[in-house]
Each structure stands twice: as structure tokens, then as C-alpha cells.
C-alpha positions as CSV (number, residue, x, y, z in Angstrom):
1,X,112.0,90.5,88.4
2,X,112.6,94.3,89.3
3,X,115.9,95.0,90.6
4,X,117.1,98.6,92.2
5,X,121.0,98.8,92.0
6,X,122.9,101.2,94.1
7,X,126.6,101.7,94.2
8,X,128.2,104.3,97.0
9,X,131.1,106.4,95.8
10,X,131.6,103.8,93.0
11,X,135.6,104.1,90.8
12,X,134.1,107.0,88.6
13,X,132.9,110.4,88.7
14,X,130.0,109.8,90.6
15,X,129.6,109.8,94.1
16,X,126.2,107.7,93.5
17,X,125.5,105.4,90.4
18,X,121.3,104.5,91.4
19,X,119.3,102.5,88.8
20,X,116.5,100.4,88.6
21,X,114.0,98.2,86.4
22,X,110.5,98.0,85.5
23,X,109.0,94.7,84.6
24,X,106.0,94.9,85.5
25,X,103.3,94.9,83.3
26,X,104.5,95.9,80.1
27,X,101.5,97.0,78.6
28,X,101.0,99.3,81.6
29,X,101.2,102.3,79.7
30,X,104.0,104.5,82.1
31,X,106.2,108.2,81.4
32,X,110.2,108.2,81.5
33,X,111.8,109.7,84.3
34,X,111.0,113.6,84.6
35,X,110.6,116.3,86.6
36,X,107.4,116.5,87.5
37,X,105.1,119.4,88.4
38,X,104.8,118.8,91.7
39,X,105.8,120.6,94.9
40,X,108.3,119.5,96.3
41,X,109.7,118.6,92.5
42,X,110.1,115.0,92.2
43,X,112.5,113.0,90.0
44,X,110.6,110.2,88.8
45,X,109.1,107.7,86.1
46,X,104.8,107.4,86.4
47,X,102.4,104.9,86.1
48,X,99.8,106.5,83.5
49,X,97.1,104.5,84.8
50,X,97.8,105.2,88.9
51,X,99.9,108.4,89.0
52,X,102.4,106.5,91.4
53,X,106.1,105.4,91.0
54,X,108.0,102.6,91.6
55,X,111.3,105.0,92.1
56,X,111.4,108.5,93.2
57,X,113.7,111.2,94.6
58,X,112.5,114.8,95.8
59,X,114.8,117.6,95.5
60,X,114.4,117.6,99.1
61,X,116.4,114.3,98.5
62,X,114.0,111.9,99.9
63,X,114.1,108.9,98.1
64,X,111.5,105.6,98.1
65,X,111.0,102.4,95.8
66,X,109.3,99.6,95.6
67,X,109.5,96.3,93.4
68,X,107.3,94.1,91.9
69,X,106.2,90.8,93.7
70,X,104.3,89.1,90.6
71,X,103.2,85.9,92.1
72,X,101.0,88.1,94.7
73,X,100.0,90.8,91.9
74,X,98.6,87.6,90.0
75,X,96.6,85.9,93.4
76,X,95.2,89.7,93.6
77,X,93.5,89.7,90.3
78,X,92.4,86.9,90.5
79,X,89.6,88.5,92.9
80,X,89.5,92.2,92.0
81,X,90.6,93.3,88.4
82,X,93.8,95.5,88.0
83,X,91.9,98.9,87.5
84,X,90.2,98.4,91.2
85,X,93.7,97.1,93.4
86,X,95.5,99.9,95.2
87,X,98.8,101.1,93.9
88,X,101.9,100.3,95.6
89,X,103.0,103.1,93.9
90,X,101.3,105.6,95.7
91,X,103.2,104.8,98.8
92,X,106.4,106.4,97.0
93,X,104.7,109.2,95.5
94,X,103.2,109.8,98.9
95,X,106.2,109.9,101.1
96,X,108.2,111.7,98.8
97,X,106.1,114.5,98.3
98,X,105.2,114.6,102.3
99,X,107.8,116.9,104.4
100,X,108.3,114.3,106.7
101,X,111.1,111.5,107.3
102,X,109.9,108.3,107.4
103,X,109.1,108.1,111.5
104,X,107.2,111.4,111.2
105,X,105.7,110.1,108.6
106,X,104.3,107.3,110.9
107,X,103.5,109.4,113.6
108,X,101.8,111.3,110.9
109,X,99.4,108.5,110.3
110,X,99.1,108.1,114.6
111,X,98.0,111.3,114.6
112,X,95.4,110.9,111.7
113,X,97.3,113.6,110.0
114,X,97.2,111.0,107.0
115,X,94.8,108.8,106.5
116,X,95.6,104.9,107.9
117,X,93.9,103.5,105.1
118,X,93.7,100.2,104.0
119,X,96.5,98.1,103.6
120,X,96.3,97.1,99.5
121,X,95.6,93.3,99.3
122,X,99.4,92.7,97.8
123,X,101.2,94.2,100.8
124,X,98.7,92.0,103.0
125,X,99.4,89.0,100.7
126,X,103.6,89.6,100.4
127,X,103.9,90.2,104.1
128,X,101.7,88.1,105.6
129,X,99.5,90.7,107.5
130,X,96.3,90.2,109.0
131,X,93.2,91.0,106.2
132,X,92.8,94.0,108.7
133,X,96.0,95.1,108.3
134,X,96.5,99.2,107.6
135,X,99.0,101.6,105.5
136,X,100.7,102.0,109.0
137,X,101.5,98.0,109.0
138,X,102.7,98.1,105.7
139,X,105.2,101.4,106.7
140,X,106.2,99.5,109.6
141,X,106.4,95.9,107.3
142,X,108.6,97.8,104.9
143,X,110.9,99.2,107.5
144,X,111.6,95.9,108.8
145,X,112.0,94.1,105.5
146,X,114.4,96.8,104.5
147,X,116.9,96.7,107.8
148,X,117.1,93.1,107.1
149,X,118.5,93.6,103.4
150,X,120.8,96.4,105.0
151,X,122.2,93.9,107.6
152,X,122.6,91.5,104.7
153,X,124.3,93.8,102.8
154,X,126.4,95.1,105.0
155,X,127.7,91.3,106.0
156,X,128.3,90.8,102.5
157,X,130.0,93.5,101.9
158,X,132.0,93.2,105.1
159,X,133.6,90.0,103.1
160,X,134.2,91.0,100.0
């Protein structure tokens, strides 16, 4: 299972403590976190065989993850092999090196600015969208997923 671990002024030095797993794939050949040569510079780890991320930050200070969901990486193989699926990765590597916030980002795809391409058959398969379904769904599926874990948080928190 990959897990992404954040703490928010935790009892140390540190006014962030952010880490993260990757257990996907092991023999998925992948580089350590870096700076790569990139404009904006992004602070990341990279798939080898993809040129995503699962976890990035730009010195911009945008930051986007994803984690696995093996079950429907598995049901995707099954009809296309792993060298011809789309990379969840590239929707972090994309967004972090765009200039735009994650609603301009959408707009940017309404506009055609970037290309509403298909959704990758995972995304369609983890969040129950329609076979027709676009990288706009999957922004907007994301999104949604997300506030729910931040509500959840939040309410968890608010008891502890």
C-alpha cells in the first residue's frame, strides 16, 4: 500500500515533516528524489520507464501525489500490457511543472490550452467513470476524493 504522511508544524525543527512510499512495482526501475532539470525545478523521485512521479514539489511550491490502487493496476493489464497504460504519474509531473493552480489548471484544459486527453483506464476503473471519461474528469474526480479525506481528517483531528 502507498502511504503519503504529512505532519503541520510537528514538536521539532520543522515546520513540515512530508514523506511518502513507493510500493509499486518493485522492479520498475525509478531515480531517488532530485532536482531535476526542469523549469520550473522540481523536487522529485522518477519513474525510469514513464518520466512521471508519484510525489512532487516545484520550487514554485506546488505540490501533487498520487498512490497506487493495485487491484485496478492489475484488472488494467490484464487487457493492455504495462508498457502501453497511461501513467498516473504524468498528472503530477504535469501540474507541477504548469504555472497554474489547480482551477486554472482546469480552465486550462476548457480552454484547450492542454489537451483533455483520455482518462487512463485505472482512473476510469478506481473512480468509477464513464469509458469516455477525460483527464478533466479525473482532475475534477481527484478534487473531490481529496476534500473528502480533508473533511475526514479534519474531524479526526478535531477529536484527538
Amino acid at each position: 500500500m502507498c502511504l503519503i504522511v504529512l505532519s503541520l508544524n510537528p514538536k521539532s525543527d520543522y515546520k513540515l515533516v512530508l514523506t511518502s512510499n513507493r510500493d509499486e512495482f518493485y522492479e520498475r526501475p525509478t531515480e531517488r528524489m532530485h532536482w531535476w532539470d526542469s523549469s520550473p525545478r522540481v523536487l522529485a523521485g522518477k519513474d525510469k520507464n514513464f518520466d512521471g512521479t508519484w510525489m512532487a514539489l516545484s520550487e514554485k511550491g506546488k505540490f501533487a501525489a498520487v498512490t497506487n490502487v493495485r487491484e485496478f493496476t492489475s484488472l488494467s493489464t490484464q487487457k493492455k500490457s504495462l508498457e502501453n497504460l497511461a501513467s498516473r504519474g504524468d498528472l503530477v509531473k504535469d501540474f507541477v511543472l504548469s504555472n497554474h493552480s489547480a482551477s486554472e489548471y482546469l480552465n486550462e484544459i476548457d480552454n484547450g490550452t492542454i489537451m483533455n486527453r483520455p482518462a487512463p483506464k485505472i482512473a476510469i476503473d478506481y473512480w468509477n467513470l464513464g469509458s469516455d471519461a477525460s483527464l478533466r474528469d479525473v482532475v475534477l474526480a481527484v478534487r473531490a476524493d481529496e476534500a473528502g479525506h480533508r473533511d475526514k481528517n479534519h474531524d479526526f483531528a478535531d477529536k484527538i
